[in-house]
BAFI-3210 file (N, C-alpha, C; in Angstrom, 3 decimals, decimal comma, padded with zeros to 6 digits):
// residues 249
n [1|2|3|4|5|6|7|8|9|10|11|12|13|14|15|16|17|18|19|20|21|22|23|24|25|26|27|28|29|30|31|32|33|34|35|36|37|38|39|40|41|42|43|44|45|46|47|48|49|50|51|52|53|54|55|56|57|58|59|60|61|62|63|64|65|66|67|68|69|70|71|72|73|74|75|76|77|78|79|80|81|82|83|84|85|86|87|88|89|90|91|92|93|94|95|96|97|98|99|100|101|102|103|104|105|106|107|108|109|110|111|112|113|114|115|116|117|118|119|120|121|122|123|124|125|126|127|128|129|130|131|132|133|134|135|136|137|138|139|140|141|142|143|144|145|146|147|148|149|150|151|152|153|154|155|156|157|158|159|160|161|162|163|164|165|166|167|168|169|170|171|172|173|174|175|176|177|178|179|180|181|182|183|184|185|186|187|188|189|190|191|192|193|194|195|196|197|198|199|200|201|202|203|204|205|206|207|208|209|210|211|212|213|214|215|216|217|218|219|220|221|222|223|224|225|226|227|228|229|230|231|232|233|234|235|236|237|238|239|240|241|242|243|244|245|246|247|248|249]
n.u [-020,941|-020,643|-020,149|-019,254|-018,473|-017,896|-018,898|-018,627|-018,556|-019,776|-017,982|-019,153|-019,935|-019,514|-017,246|-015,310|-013,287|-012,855|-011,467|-009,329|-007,817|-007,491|-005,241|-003,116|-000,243|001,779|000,041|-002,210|-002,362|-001,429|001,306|001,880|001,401|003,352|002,653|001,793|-000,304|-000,100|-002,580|-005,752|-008,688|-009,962|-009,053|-008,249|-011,043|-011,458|-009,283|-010,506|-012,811|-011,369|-010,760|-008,138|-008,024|-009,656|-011,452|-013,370|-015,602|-015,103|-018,102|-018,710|-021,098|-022,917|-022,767|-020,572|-018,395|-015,322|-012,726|-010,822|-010,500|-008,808|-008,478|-006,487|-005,582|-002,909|000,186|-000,229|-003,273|-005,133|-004,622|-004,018|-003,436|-003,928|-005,229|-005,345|-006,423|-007,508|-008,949|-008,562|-006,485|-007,465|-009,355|-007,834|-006,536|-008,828|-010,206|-011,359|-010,327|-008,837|-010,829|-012,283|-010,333|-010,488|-012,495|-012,421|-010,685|-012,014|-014,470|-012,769|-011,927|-013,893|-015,905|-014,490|-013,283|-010,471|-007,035|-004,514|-003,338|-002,290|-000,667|001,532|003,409|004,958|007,780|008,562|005,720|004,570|001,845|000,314|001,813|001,971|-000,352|-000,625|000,804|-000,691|-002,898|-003,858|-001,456|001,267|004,594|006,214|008,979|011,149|011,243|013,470|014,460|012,620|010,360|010,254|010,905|010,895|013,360|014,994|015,839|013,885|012,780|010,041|007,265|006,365|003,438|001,648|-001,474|-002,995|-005,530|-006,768|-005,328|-006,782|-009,672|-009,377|-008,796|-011,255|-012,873|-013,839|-012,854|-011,124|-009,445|-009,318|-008,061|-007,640|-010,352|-011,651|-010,725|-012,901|-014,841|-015,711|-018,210|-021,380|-023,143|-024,088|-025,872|-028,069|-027,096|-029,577|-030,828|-029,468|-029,093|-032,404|-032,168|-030,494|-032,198|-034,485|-033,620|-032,675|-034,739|-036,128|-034,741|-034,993|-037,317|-039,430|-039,411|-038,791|-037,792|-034,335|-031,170|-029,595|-030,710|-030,580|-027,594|-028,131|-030,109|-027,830|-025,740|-027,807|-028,231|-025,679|-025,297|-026,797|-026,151|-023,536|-024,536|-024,553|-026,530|-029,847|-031,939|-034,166|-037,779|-038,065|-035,662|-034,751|-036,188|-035,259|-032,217|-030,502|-031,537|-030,082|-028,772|-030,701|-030,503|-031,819|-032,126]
n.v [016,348|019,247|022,211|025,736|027,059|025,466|022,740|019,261|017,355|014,083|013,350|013,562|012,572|014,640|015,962|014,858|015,722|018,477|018,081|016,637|019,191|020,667|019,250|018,979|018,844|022,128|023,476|026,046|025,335|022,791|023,870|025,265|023,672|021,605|018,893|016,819|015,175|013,648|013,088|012,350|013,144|010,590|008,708|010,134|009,664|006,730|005,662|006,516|004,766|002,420|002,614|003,167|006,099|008,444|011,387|014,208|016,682|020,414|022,430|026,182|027,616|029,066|026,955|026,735|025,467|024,655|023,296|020,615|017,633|015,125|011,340|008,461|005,124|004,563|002,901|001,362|-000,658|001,802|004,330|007,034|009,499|012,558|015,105|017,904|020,853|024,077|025,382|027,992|030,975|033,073|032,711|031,510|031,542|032,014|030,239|028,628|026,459|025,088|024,766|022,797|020,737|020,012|018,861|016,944|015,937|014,801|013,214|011,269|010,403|010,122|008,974|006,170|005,462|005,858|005,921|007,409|010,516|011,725|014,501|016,287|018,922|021,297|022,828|025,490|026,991|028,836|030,064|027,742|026,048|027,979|027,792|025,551|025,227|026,196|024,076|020,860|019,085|017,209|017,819|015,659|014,903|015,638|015,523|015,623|017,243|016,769|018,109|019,999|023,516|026,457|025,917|024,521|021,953|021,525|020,895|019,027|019,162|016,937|016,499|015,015|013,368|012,300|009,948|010,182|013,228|014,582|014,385|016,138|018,429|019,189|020,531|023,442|026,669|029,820|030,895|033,072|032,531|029,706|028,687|027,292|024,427|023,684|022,575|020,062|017,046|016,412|013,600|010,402|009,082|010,016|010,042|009,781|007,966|005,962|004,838|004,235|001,971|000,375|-000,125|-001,201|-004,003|-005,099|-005,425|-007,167|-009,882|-010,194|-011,279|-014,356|-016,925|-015,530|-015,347|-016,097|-016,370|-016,726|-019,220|-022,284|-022,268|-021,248|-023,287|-025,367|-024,187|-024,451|-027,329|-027,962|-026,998|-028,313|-031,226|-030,540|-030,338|-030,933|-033,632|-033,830|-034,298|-036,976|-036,503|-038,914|-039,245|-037,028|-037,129|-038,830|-038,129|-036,886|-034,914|-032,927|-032,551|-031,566|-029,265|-028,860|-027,585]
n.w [000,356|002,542|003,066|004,393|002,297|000,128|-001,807|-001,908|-004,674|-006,314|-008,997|-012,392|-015,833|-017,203|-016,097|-016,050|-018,106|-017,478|-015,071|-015,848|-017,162|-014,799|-013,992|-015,579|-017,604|-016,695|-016,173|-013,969|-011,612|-011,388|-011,662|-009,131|-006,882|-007,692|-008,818|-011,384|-013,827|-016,549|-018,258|-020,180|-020,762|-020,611|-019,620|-016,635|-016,081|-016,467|-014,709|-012,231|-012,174|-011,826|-009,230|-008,698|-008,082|-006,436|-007,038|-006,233|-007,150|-006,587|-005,714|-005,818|-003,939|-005,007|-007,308|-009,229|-010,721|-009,813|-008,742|-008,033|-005,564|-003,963|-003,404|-002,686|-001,401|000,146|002,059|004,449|005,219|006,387|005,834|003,955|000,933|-000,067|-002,531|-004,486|-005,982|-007,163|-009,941|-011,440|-011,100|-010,075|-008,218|-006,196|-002,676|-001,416|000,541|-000,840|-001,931|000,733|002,683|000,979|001,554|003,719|004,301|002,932|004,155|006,450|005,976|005,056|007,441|008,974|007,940|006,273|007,981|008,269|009,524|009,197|007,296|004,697|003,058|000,310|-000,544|-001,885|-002,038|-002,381|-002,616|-000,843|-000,322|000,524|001,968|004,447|005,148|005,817|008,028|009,791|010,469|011,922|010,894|010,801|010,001|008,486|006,841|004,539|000,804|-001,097|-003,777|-005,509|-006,897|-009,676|-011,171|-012,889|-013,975|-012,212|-009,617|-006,799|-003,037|-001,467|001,080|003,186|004,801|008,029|009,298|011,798|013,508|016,182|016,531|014,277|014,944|017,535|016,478|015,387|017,729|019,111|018,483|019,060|017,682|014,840|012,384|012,504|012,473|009,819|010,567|012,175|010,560|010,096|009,122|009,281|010,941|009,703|010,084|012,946|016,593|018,194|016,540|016,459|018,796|019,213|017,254|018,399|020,769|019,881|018,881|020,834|022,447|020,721|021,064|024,014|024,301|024,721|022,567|019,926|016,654|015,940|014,411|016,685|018,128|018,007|019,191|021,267|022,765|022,318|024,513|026,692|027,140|027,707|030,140|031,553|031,177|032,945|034,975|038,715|040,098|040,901|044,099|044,551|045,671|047,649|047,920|049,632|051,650|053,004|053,892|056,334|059,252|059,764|057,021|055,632|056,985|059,016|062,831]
ca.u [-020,262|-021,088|-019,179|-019,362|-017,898|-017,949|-019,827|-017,602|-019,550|-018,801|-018,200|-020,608|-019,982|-018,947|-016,325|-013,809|-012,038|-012,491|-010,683|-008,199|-007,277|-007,082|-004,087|-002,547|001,163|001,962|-001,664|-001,703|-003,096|-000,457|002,198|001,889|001,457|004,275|002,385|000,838|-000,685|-000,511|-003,867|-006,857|-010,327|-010,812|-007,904|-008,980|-012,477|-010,960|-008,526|-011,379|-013,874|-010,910|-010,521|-006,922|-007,754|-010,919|-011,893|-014,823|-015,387|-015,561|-018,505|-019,203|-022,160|-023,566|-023,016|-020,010|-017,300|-013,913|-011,889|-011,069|-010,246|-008,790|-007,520|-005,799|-005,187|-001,659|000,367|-000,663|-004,780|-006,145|-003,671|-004,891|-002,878|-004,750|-004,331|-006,251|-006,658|-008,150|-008,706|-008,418|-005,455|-008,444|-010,008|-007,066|-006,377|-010,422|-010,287|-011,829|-009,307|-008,826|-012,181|-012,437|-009,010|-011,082|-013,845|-011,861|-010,039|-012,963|-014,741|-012,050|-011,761|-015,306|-016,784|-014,375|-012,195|-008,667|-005,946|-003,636|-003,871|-001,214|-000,384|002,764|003,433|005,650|008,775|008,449|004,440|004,166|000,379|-000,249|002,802|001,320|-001,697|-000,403|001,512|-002,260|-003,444|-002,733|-001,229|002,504|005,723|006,625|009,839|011,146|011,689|014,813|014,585|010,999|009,649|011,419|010,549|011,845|015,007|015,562|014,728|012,615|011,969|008,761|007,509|005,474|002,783|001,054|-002,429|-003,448|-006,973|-006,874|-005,321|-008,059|-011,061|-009,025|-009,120|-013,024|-013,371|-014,502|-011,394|-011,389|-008,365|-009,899|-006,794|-007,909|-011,707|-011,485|-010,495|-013,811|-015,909|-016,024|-019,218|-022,493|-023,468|-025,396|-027,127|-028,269|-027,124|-030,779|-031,683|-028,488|-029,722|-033,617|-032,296|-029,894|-033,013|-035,495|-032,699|-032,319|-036,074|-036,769|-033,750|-035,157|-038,609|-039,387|-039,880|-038,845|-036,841|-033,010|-030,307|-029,081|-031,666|-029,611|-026,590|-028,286|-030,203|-026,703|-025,460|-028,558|-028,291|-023,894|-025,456|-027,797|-025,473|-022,926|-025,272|-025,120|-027,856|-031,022|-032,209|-035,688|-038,615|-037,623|-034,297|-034,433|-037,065|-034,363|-031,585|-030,172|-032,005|-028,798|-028,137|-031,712|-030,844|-032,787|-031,558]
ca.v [016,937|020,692|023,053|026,854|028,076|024,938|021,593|017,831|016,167|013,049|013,582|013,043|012,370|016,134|016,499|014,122|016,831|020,203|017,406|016,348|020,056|021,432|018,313|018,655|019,909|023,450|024,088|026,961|024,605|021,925|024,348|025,253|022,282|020,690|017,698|017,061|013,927|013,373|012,305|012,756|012,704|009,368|008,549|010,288|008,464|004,975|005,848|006,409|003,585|001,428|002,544|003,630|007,110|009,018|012,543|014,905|018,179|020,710|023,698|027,413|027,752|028,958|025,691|026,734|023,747|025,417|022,712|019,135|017,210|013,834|010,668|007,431|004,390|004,256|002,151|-000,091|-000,409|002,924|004,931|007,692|010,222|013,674|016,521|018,919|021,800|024,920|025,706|029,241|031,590|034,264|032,019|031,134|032,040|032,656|029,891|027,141|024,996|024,716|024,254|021,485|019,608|019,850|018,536|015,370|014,564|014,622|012,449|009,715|009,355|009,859|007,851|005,470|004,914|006,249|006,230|008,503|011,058|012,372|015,573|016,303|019,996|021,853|023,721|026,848|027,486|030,081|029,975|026,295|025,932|028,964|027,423|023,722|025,692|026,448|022,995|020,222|018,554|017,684|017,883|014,412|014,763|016,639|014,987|016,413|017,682|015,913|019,106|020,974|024,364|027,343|025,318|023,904|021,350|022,365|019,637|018,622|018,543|015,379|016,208|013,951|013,633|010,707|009,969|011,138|014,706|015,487|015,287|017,359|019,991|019,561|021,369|024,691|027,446|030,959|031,295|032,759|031,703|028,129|028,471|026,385|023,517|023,246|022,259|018,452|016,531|015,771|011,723|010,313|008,580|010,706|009,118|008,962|006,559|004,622|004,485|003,378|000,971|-001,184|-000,606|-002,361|-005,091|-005,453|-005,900|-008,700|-010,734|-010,830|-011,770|-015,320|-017,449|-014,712|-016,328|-015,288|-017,557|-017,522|-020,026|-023,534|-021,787|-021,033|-024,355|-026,163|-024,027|-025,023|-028,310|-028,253|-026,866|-029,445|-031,841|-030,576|-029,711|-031,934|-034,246|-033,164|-035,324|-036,939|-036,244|-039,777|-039,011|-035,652|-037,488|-040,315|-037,762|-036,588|-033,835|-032,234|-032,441|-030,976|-027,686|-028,810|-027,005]
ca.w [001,504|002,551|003,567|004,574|001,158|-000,693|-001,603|-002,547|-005,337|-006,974|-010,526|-013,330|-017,094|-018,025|-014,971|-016,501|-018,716|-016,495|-013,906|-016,344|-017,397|-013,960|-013,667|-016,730|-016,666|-017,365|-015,544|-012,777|-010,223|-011,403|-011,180|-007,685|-006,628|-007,560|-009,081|-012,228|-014,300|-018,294|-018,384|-021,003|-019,649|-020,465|-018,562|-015,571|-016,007|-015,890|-013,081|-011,086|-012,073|-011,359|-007,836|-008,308|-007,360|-006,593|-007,419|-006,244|-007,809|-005,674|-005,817|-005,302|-003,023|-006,498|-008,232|-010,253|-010,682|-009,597|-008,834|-007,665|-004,272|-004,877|-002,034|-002,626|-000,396|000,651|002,773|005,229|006,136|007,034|004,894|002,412|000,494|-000,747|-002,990|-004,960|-007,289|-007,808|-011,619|-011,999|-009,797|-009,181|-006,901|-005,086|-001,432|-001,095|000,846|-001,158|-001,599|002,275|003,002|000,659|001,808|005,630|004,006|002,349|005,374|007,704|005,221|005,082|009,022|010,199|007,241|005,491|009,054|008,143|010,665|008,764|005,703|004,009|001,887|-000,068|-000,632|-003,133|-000,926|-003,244|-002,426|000,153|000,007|000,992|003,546|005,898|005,615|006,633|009,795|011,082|010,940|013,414|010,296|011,224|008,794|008,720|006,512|003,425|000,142|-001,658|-005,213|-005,832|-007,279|-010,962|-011,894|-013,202|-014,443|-010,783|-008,925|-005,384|-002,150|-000,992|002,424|003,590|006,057|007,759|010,268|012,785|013,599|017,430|016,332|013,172|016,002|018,587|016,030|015,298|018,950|019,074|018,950|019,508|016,933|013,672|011,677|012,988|011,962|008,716|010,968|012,703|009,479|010,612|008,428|010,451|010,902|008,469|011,383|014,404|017,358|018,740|015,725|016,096|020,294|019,043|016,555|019,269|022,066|019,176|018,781|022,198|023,068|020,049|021,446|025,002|023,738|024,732|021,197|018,126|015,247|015,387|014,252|018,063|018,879|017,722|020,069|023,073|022,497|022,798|025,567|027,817|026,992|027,467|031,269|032,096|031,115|033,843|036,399|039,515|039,488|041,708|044,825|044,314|046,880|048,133|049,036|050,367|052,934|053,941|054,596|057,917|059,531|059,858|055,548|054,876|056,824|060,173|063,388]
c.u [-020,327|-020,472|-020,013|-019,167|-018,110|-019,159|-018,679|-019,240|-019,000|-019,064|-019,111|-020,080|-019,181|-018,193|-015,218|-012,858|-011,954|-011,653|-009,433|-007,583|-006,826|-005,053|-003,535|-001,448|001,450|000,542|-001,562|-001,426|-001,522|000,909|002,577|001,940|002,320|004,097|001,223|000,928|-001,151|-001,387|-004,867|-007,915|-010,928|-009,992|-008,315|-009,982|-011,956|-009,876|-009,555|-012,614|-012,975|-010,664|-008,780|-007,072|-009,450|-011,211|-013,182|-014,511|-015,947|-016,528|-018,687|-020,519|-023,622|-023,388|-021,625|-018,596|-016,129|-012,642|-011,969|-010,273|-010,003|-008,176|-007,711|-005,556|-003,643|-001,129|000,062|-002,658|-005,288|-005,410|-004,331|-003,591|-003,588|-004,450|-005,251|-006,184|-007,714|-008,162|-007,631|-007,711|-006,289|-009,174|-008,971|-007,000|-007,723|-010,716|-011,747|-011,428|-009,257|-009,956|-012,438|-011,537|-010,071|-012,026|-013,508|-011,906|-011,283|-013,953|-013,830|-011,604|-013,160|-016,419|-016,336|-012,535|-010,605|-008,430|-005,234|-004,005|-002,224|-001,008|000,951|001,886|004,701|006,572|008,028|006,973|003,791|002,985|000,217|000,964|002,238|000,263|-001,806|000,226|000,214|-003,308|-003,019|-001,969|000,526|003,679|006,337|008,365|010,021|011,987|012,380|014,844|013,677|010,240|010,388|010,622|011,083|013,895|015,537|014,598|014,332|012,206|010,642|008,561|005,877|004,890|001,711|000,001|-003,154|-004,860|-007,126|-006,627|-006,392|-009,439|-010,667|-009,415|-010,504|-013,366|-013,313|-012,986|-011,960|-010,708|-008,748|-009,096|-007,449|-009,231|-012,155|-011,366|-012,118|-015,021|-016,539|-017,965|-020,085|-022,608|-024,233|-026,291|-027,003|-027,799|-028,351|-031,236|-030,571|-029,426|-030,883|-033,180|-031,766|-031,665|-034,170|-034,524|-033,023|-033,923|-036,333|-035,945|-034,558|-036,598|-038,664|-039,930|-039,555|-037,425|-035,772|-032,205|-029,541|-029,614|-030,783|-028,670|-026,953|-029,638|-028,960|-026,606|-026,504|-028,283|-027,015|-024,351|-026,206|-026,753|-023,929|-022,937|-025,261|-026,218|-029,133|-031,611|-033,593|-036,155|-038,085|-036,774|-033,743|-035,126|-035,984|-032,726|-031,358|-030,797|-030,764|-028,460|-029,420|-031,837|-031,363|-031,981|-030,828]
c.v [018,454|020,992|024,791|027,299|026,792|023,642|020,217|017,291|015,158|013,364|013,201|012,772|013,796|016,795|015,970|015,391|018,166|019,274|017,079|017,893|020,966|020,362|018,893|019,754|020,954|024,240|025,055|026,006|023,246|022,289|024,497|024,317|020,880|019,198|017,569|015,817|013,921|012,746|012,971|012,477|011,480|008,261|008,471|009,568|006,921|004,879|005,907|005,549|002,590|001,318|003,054|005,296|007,807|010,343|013,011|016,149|019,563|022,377|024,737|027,220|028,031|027,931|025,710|025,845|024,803|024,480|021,079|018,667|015,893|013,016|009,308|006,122|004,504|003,609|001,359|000,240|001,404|004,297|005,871|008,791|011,161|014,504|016,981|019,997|022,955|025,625|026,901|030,197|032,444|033,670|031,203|032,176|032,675|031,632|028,415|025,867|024,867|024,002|022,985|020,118|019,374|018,896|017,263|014,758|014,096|013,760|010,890|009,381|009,485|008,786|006,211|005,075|004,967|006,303|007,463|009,196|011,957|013,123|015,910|017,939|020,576|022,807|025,253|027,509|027,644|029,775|028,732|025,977|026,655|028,291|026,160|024,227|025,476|025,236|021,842|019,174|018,752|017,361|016,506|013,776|015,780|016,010|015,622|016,054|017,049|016,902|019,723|021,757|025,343|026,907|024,628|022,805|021,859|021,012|020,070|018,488|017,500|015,760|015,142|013,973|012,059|011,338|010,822|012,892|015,680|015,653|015,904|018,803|020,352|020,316|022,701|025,765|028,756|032,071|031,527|032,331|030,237|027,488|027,691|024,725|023,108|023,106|021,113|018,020|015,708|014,320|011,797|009,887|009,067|009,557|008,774|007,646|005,586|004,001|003,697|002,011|-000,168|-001,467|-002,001|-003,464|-005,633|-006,197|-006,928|-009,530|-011,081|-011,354|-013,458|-015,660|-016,382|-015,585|-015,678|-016,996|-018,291|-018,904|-020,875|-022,908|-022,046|-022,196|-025,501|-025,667|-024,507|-026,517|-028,819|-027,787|-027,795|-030,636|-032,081|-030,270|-030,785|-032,263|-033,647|-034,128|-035,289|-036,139|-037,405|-039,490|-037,848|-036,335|-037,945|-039,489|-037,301|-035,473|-033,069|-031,793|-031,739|-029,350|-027,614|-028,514|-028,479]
c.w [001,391|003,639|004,206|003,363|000,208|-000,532|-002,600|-003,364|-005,814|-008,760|-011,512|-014,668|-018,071|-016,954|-015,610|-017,174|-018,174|-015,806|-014,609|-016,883|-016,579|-013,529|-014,565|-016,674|-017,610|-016,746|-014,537|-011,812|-009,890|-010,988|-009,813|-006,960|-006,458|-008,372|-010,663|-013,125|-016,207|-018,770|-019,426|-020,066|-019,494|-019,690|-017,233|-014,974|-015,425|-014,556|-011,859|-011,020|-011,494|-009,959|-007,676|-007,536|-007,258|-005,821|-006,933|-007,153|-006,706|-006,779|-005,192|-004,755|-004,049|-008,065|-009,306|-009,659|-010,874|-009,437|-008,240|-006,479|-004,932|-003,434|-003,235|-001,625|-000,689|001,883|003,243|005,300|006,452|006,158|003,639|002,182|-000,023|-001,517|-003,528|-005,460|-007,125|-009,123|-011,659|-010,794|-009,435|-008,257|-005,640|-003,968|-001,395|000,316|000,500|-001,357|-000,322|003,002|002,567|000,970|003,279|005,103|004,230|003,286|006,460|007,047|005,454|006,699|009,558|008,881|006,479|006,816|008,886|009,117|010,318|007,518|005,534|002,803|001,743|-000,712|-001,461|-001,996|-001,363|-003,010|-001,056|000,602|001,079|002,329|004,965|006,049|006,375|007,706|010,397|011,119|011,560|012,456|010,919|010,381|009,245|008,017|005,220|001,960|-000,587|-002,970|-005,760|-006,637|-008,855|-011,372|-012,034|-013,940|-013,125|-010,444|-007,414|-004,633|-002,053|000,631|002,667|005,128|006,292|009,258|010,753|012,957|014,458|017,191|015,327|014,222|017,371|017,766|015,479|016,493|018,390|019,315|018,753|018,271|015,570|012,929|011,758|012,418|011,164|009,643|012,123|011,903|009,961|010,157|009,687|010,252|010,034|009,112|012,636|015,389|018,341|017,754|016,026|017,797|019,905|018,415|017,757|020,359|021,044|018,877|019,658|022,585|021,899|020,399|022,769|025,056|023,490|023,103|019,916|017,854|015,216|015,350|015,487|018,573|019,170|019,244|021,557|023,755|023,272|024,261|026,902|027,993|027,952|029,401|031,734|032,395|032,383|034,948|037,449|040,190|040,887|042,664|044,782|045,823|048,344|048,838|049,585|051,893|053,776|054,613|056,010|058,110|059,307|058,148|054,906|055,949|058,517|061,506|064,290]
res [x|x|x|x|x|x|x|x|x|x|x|x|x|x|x|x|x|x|x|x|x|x|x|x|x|x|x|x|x|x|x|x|x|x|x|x|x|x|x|x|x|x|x|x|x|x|x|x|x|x|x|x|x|x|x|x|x|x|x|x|x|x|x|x|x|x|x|x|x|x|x|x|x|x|x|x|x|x|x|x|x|x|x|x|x|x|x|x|x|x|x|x|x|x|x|x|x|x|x|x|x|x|x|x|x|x|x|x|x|x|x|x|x|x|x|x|x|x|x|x|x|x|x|x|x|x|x|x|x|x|x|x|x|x|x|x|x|x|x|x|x|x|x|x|x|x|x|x|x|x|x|x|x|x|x|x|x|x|x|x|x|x|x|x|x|x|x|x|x|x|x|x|x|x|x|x|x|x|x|x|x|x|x|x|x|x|x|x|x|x|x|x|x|x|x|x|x|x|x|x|x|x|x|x|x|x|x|x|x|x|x|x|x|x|x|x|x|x|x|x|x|x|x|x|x|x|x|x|x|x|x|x|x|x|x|x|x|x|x|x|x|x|x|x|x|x|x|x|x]
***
């Protein structure tokens, strides 16, 4: 997945522990964040072969591994949860983390059919709040004392994005503030090839005699019509009817 500023990869063999140290609590990324996972790398690893959670890594345009993008199934059917990391605080507010959260979500509804996505946010982090005002993401509630730092505890706020509103904000805006929100990931299939592929469907189906499993079916159904067709008058007895019943003035 490619971006303007970044690129989503899927991890490789020597991501597991940069991914487990950008989590790991007491971490910048973790701090801010609000959220952080007592995991080793081999941890991480099996969390994500098992399908409980799954990680990209995100890169600089020049290849260098800065941080990580991560989603979840939650709730009902279509349901995802997100979050994510930037290692190192000199690369914060560059706008790579943002870029890559656009990336995710537009990923899990235009390829893997989400309804909803959901991000949890840290009260206390300035940065990431202004930045969730300017997307059509909407504050869905505020979890109370979910957060502890500095000797306190700190709510959470729970935003949350429907299918219909993430491709309103793929349109074209004027609003550079907004710009980030019109990343939205190209098809993997042009819609001229998807168009050729149904027309070549379409034309071996109406092709008297080619081999599809319909045959048997539409076999019966002729048959299930014949069967309730009323019956056909020979030559004979079209002759012997009334002028009047064959039409004649």
């Amino acid at each position: 997945m490619q971006g303007r500023l970044v690129t989503l990869e899927w991890p490789g063999d020597d991501d597991w522990a940069a991914i487990a140290s950008w989590l790991r609590p007491g971490s910048p990324a973790a701090v801010l964040s609000g959220d952080w996972e007592l995991l080793g790398a081999a941890e991480v690893e099996q969390a994500n072969r098992s399908g409980r959670v799954h990680h990209l890594v995100i890169r600089t345009k020049d290849g260098e591994r800065i941080g990580t993008v991560s989603y979840q199934r939650s709730g009902r059917i279509g349901g995802f949860t997100v979050g994510g990391a930037i290692g190192s605080p000199e690369l914060w507010r560059r706008g790579y983390g943002a870029e890559a959260v656009v990336l995710l979500v537009d990923y899990l509804f235009h390829q893997l059919d989400a309804h909803r996505v959901q991000v949890t946010t840290a009260g206390y982090n300035k940065g990431i709040i202004r930045l969730m005002t300017k997307t059509p993401f909407t504050v869905e509630g505020i979890l109370r004392d979910h957060c502890y730092l500095d000797g306190q505890y700190h709510d959470a706020i729970v935003w949350g994005l429907l299918r219909d509103e993430h491709y309103a904000s793929l349109k074209p805006s004027d609003d550079d503030d907004n710009r980030v929100l019109n990343v939205g990931l190209d098809d993997f299939v042009s819609e001229d090839d998807k168009t050729q592929a149904r027309a070549i469907l379409a034309e071996h189906l109406s092709t008297a005699g080619r081999r599809t499993a319909l045959s048997a079916y539409l076999n019966d159904a002729t048959r299930a019509a014949d069967a309730t067709a009323p019956p056909q008058a020979t030559a004979s007895e079209e002759a012997d009817a009334p002028a009047s019943a064959r039409g004649a003035a």
